[in-house]
C-alpha positions in Angstrom: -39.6 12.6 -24.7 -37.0 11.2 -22.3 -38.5 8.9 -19.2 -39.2 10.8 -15.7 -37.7 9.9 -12.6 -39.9 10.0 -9.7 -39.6 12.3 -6.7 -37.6 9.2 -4.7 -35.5 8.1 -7.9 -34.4 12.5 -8.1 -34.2 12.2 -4.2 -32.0 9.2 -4.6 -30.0 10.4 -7.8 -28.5 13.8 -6.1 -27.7 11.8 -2.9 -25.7 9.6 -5.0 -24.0 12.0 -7.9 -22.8 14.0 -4.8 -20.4 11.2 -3.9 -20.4 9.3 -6.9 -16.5 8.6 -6.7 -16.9 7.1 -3.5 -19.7 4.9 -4.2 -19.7 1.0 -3.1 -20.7 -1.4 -6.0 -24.1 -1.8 -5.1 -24.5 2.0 -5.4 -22.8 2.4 -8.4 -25.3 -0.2 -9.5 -28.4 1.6 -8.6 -26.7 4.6 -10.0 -26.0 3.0 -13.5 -29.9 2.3 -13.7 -31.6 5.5 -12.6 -29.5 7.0 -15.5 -30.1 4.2 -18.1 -33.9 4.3 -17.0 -34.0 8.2 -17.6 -32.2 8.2 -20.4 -34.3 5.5 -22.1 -35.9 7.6 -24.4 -33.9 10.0 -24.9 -32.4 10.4 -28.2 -30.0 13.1 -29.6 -29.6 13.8 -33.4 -26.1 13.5 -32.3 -26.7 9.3 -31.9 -26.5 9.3 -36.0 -24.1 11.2 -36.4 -21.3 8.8 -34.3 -22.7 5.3 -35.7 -22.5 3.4 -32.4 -25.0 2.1 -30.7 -27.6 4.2 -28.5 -26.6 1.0 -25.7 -22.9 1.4 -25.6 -22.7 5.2 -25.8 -25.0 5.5 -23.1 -22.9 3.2 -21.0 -20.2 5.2 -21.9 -21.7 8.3 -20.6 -22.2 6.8 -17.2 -18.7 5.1 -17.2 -17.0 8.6 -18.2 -19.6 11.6 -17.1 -21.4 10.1 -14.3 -19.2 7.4 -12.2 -15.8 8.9 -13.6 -14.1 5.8 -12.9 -11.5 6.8 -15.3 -11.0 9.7 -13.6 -7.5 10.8 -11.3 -8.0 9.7 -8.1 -6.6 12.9 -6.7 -8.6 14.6 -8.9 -11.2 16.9 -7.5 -14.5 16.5 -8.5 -16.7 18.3 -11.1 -19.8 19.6 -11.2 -22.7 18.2 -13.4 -23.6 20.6 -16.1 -27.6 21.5 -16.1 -29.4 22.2 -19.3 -27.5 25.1 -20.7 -24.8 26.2 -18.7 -22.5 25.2 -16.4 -23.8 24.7 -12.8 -22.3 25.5 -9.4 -19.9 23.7 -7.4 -21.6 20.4 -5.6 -24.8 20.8 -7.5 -26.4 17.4 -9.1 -28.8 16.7 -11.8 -32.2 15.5 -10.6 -34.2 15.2 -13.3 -34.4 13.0 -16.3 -34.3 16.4 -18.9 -31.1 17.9 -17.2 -29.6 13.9 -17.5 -30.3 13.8 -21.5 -29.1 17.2 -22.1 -25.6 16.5 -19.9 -25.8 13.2 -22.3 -25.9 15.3 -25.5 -23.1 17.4 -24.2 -21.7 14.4 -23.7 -22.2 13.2 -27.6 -22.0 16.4 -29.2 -17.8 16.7 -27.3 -17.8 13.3 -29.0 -18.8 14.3 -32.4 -16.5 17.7 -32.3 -13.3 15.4 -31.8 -14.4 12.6 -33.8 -12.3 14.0 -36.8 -9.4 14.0 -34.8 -9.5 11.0 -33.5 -9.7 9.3 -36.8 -6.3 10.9 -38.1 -4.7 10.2 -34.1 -5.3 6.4 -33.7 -3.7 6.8 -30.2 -5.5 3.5 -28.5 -5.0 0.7 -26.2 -2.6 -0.6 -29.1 -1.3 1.4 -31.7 0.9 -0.9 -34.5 3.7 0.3 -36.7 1.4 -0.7 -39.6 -1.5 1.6 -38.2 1.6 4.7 -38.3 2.7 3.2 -41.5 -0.8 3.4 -43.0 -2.0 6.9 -41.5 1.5 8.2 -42.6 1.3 7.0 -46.2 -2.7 8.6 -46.6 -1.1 12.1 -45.2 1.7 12.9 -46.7 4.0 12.3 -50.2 7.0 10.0 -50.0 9.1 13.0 -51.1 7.0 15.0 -48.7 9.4 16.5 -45.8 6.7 17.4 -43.3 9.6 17.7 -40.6 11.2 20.3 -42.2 8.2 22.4 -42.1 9.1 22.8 -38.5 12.5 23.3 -38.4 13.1 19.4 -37.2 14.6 16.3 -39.1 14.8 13.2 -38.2 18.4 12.5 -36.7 16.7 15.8 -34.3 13.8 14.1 -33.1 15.5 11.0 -32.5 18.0 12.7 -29.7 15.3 14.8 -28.3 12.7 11.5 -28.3 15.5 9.3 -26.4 16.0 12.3 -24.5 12.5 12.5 -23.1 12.0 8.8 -23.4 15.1 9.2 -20.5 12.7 12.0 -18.7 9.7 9.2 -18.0 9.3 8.1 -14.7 9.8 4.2 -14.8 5.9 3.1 -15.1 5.6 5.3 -17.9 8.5 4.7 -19.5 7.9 1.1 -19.3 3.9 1.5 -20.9 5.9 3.7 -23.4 8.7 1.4 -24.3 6.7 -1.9 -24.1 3.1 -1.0 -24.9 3.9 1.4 -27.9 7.4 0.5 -29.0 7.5 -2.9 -28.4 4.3 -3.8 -28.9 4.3 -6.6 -26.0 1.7 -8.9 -25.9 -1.4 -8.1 -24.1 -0.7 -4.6 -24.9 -0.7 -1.8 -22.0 -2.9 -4.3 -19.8 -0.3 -6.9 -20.5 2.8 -4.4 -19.5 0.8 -3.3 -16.5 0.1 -6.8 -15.1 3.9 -8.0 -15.7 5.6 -5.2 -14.2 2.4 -4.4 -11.2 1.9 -1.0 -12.6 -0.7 0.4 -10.4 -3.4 2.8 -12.2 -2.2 1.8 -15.6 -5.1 3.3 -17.4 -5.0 6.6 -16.1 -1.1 6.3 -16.3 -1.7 5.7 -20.2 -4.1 8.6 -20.5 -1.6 11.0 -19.1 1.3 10.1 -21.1 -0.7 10.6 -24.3 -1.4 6.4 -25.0 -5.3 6.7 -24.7 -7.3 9.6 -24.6 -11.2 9.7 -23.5 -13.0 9.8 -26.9 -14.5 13.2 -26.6 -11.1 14.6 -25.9 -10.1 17.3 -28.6 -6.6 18.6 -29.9 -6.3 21.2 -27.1 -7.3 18.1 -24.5 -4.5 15.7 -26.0 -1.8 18.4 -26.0 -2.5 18.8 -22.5 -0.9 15.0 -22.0 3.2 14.8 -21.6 3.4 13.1 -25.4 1.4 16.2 -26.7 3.2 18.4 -24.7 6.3 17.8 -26.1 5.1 17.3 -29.2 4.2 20.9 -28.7 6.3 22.5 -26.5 9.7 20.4 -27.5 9.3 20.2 -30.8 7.3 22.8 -31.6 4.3 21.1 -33.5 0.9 22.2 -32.6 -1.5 19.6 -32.3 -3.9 20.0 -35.6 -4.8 18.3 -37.8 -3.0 20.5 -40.1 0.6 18.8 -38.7 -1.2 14.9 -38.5 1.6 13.8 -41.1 4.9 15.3 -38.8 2.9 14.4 -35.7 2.5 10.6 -37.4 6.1 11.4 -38.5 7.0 11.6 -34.5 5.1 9.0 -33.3 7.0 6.7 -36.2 10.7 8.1 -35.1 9.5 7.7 -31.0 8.1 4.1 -31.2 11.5 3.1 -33.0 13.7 5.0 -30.2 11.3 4.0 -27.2 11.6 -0.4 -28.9 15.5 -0.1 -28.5 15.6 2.1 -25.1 
């Protein structure tokens, strides 16, 4: 049985989920330990299943669901999910059951993508040896996975310098340095020399890092899946992991020498 929250903590919890993007530290603190103290007991089947800690998935339930600080800042808010269904606009948990169901929502998005995300190691630093790996366990040397799709390689080399062209320049530059480069420091480290502002989220959009409950549909949704997609007419599935590994291998050689 999860912990309670008393009638001041549930007071205290809507008042603050209701602006929780535009919370000061200390309130983000106070936040952070009403829903760690609710959540305290509260353990999902799901917890097993993943084979992280109870700790750090928790924390990154708050980080992600609660204080969205990876969020868009432009983006509008959203509303906190009750027990079962989806509740209305500006609506707030406010009790310590609705907080460990939103949290097994939270785990069991996590545990539907967790396949993909093993065959798309999109991270903070992907290596050519990480491509080179995932693209030897998914396909045959002789294996033309491109062809499947109508593509070849000399064709996604024009159309990845072409879109590699496309990028606005702090994108381009996380692409060309953080993934095809591999720079020291990795995207942090391209950020920091080149005072790119939001890097993180910047990242997330081009396709870089995705949330870990994000699924196929979430990832085509970024500009790298989207042309992926779109351009070259690969559905994101892990049916096509080996030509979408075959992609990411042609792109990280075009974006090291644009």
């Amino acid at each position: 049985m999860q912990d309670t929250l008393s009638s001041g903590e549930s007071t205290e919890l809507v008042r603050l989920w209701r602006r929780r993007q535009q919370l000061s530290p200390d309130e983000m603190g106070r936040m952070y330990a009403i829903v760690g103290d609710a959540l305290r007991s509260c353990s999902p089947p799901e917890l097993k299943v993943l084979g992280e800690s109870r700790q750090e998935l928790v924390a990154q339930f708050i980080y992600v669901k609660v204080l969205r600080l990876d969020a868009d800042p432009d983006e509008c808010d959203e509303a906190a999910p009750p027990p079962a269904t989806e509740n209305s606009a500006g609506s707030a948990p406010s009790t310590a059951f609705a907080l460990c169901a939103y949290f097994r929502r939270y785990l069991i998005d996590c545990t539907r993508a967790s396949s993909f995300r093993r065959k798309l190691s999109i991270g903070e630093q992907v290596s050519e040896a990480q491509l080179d790996a995932q693209l030897g366990s998914q396909a045959a040397p002789d294996d033309d996975c491109l062809a499947e799709h109508g593509l070849s390689d000399a064709k996604v080399q024009g159309l990845a310098r072409a879109f590699i062209a496309a990028l606005p320049e702090p994108e381009r530059l996380l692409l060309c340095e953080g993934f095809g480069r591999e720079a020291a420091g990795g995207l942090s480290g391209v950020a920091s020399r080149h005072a790119i502002a939001s890097y993180h989220y910047r990242a997330g959009r081009l396709g870089l890092v995705h949330k870990r409950e994000g699924l196929p549909a979430d990832y085509a949704k970024t500009l790298l899946g989207s042309w992926i997609q779109h351009t070259l007419g690969i559905a994101i599935a892990a049916d096509n992991m080996a030509a979408i590994l075959r992609v990411f291998k042609i792109l990280g050689a075009e974006a090291s020498y644009a």
